[in-house]
C-alpha positions in Angstrom: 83.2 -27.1 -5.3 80.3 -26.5 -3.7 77.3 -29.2 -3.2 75.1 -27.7 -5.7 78.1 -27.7 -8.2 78.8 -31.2 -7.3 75.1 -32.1 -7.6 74.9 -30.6 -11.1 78.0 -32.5 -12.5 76.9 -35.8 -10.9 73.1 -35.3 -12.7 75.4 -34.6 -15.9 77.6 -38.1 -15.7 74.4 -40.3 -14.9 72.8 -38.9 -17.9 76.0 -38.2 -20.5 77.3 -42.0 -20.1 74.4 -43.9 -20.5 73.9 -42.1 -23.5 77.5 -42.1 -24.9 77.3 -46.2 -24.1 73.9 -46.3 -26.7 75.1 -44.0 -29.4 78.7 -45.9 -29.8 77.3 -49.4 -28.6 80.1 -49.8 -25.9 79.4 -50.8 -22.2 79.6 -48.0 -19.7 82.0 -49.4 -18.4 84.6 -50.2 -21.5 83.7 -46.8 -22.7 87.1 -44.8 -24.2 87.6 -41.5 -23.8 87.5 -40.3 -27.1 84.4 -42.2 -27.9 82.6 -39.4 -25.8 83.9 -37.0 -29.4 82.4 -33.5 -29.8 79.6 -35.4 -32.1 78.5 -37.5 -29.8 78.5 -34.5 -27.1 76.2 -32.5 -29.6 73.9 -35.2 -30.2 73.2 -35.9 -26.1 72.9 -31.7 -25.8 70.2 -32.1 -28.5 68.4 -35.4 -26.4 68.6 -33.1 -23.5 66.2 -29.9 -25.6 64.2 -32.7 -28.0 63.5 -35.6 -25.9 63.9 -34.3 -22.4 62.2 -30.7 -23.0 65.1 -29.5 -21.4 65.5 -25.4 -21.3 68.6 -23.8 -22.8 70.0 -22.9 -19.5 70.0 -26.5 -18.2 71.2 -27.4 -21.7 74.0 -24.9 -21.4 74.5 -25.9 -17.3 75.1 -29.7 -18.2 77.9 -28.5 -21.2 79.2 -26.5 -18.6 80.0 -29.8 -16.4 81.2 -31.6 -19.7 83.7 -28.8 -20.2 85.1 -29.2 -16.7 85.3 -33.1 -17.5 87.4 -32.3 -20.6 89.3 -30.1 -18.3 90.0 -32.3 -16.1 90.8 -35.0 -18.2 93.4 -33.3 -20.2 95.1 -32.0 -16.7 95.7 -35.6 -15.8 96.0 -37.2 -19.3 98.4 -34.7 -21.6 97.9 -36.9 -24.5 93.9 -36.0 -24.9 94.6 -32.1 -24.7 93.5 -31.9 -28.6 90.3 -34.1 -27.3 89.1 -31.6 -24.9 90.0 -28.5 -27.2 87.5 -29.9 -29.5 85.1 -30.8 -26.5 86.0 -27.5 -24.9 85.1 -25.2 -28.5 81.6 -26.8 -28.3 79.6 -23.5 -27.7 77.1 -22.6 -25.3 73.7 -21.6 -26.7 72.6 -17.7 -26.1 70.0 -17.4 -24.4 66.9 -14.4 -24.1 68.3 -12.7 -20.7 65.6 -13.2 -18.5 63.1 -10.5 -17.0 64.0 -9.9 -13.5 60.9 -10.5 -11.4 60.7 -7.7 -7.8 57.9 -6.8 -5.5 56.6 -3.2 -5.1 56.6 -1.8 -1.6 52.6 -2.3 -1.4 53.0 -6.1 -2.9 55.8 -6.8 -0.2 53.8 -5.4 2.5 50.6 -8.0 1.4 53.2 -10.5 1.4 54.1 -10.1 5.1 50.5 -9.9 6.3 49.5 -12.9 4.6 50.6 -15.6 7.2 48.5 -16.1 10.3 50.2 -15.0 13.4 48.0 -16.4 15.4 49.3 -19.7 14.9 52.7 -21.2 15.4 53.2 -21.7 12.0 52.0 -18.4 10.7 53.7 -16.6 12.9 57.5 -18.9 11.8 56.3 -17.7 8.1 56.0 -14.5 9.0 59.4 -14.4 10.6 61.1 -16.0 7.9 59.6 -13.9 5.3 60.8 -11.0 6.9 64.3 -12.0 7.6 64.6 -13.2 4.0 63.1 -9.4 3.1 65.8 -8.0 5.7 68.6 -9.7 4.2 68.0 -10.3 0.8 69.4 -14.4 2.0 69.3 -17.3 -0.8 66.9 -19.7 0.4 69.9 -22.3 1.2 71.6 -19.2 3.0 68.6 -18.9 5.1 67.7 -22.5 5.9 71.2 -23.1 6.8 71.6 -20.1 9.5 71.7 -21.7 13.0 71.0 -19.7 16.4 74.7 -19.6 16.4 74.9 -16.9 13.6 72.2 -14.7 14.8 73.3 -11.5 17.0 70.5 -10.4 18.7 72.2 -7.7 21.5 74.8 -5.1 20.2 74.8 -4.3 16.6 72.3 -6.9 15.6 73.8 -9.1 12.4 73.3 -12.4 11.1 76.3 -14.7 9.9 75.2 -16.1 6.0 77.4 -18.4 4.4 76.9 -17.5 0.6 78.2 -19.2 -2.5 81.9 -20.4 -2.5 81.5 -20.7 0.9 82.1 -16.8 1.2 81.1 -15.4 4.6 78.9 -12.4 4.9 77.4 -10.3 7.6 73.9 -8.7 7.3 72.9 -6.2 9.9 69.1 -7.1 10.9 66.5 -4.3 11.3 64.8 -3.7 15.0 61.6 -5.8 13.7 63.5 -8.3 12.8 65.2 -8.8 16.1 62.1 -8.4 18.1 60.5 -11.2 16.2 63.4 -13.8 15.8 63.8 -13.5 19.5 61.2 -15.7 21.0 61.4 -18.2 17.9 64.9 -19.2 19.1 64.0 -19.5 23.3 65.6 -22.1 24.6 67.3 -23.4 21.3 71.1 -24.2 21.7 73.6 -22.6 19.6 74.0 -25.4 17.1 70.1 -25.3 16.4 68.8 -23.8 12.9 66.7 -21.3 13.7 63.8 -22.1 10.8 61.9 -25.6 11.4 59.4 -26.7 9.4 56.1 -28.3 10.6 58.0 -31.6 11.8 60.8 -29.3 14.0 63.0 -30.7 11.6 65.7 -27.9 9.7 63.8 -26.3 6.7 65.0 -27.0 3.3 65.3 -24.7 0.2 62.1 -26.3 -1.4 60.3 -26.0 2.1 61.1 -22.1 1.9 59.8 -22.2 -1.7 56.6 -24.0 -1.1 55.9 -21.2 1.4 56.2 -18.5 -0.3 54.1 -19.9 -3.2 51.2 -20.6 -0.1 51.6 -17.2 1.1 51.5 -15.6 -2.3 48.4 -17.4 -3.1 46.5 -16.1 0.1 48.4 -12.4 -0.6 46.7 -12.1 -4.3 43.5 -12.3 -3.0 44.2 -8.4 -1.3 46.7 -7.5 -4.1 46.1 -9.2 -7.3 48.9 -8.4 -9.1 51.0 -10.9 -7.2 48.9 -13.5 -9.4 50.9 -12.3 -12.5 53.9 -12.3 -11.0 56.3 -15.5 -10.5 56.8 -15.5 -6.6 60.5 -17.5 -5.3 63.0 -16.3 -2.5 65.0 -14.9 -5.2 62.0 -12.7 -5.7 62.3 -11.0 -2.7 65.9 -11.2 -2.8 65.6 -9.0 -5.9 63.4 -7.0 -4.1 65.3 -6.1 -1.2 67.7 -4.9 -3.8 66.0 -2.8 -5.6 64.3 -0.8 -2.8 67.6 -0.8 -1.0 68.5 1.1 -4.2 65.5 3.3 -4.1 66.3 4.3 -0.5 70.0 5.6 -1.5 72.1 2.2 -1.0 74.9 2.4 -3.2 75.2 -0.3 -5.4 78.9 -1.4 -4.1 76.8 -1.6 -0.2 74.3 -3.3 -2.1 76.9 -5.9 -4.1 77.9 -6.5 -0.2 74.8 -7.1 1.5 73.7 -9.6 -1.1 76.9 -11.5 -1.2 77.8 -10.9 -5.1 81.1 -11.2 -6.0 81.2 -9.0 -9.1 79.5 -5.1 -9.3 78.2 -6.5 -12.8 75.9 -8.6 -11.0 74.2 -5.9 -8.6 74.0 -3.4 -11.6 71.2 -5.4 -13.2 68.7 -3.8 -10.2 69.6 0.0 -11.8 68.6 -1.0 -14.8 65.5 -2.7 -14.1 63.8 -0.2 -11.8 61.8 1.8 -14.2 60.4 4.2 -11.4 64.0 5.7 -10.6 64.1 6.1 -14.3 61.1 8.0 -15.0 62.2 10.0 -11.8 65.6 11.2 -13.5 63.7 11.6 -17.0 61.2 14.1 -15.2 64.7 16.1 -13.7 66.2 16.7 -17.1 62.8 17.1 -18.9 62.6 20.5 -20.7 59.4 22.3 -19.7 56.5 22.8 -21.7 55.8 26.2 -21.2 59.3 28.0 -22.1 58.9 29.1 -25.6 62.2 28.2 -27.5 64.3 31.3 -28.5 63.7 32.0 -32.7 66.6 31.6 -34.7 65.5 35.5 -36.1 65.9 36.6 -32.8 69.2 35.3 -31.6 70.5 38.9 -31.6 68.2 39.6 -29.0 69.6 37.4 -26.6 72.3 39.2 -24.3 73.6 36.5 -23.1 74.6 34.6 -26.1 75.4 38.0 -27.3 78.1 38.2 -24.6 79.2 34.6 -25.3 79.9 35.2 -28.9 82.0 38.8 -28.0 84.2 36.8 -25.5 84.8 34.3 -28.3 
């Protein structure tokens, strides 16, 4: 699993036991399987929304782990298979599919400008906005990218190591290249190529907190990047959908962002209202052709001829 999967199921455990030892009144540790029954289960997912103002989706993420506990349990221990049915039919809770957030061309363009390049720092956020506008990278993907994965000369392409720890390249644009070049002089292979303010490696959060500091200087040129929530995944979504709105096809697209399923990637046609207004206005009937009367259809030759040749 990966360490974000591991994470998750870790949190789950340090919150699920402690509360399984209350409810049945057993130390953690002389806690029974089927004491953790589908009741008990439902009342900790409950604690998580009512007491801990949890969201749906981390309600739903931490029954997720609990099903791959059952899982597990019932691979190594045949006799609680009927337990972790009845774990396992505990259902997940639908959720309101959530409005996908993307950057106009003009509002991406504020974004870049935003960082002082005059200074050391403004001039690593600019790169690093730019390269995560390039390549449409998670935030992990991009803090984890060493000097190492970065070809600068012929064909220029960055390695990314995605989810699953899949492998993808991304080819980088000219502008890209020509400013990623002096941030990595006289780095060594192994060396990430994004530092923070200590030269230490960036982290996720680090690349978070930055765009949330550049969007706040942006929005005072464009203001509607104060309505809009600004992440990485934002501009990931955005290099999407303009990659769409240049011609991309949606498989090149699914392959450039690292998704493993088409499904995924087809959410940016449906979002992109502007390509839809553009193929409503080719298949719009114009105003100014009078419709044909239905006293005159013998009038028309050549629905005349179509109904001879019938």
């Amino acid at each position: 699993m990966a360490r974000n999967t591991q994470a998750s199921y870790r949190d789950t455990l340090v919150l699920l036991l402690p509360f399984a030892s209350q409810e049945v009144k057993q130390p953690i540790d002389h806690l029974a399987i089927d004491q953790l029954s589908p009741e008990v289960i439902q009342r900790f997912l409950g604690h998580l929304e009512q007491e801990r103002g949890c969201s749906i989706t981390t309600r739903n993420q931490r029954l997720s782990a609990i099903h791959a506990l059952a899982r597990f349990i019932a691979t190594h221990s045949p006799e609680h298979i009927a337990w972790c049915s009845d774990i396992r039919a505990i259902p997940f809770k639908k959720t309101a599919k959530p409005h996908l957030t993307y950057l106009d061309k003009p509002e991406m363009d504020a974004l870049l400008a935003a960082p002082n390049r005059h200074t050391a720092q403004g001039r690593r956020d600019h790169i690093l906005l730019l390269f995560l506008y390039n390549t449409g990278a998670r935030a992990s993907e991009a803090a984890q990218v060493t000097v190492a994965d970065l070809e600068l000369q012929t064909a220029p392409s960055v390695r990314l190591l995605g989810k699953g720890s899949r492998v993808r390249y991304c080819p980088l644009w000219t502008a890209t290249v020509q400013a990623l070049t002096p941030l990595i002089v006289h780095r060594t292979a192994s060396d990430p190529v994004f530092l923070n303010r200590r030269q230490q490696p960036i982290t996720r959060f680090g690349i978070h907190a930055l765009l949330q500091r550049t969007a706040a200087v942006a929005s005072q040129q464009v203001p509607s990047l104060r309505i809009k929530p600004i992440s990485p995944h934002t501009v990931r979504h955005t290099t999407a959908v303009h990659l769409l709105r240049a011609g991309v096809d949606l498989n090149t697209i699914r392959a450039w962002l690292g998704h493993v399923s088409l499904d995924t990637t087809n959410i940016y046609a449906e979002v992109d209202l502007d390509m839809k207004a553009k193929a409503l206005a080719r298949c719009e009937v114009p105003s100014e052709v009078e419709p044909t009367h239905a006293a005159d259809w013998h009038k028309d030759p050549d629905l005349m001829a179509f109904l001879k040749g019938l």
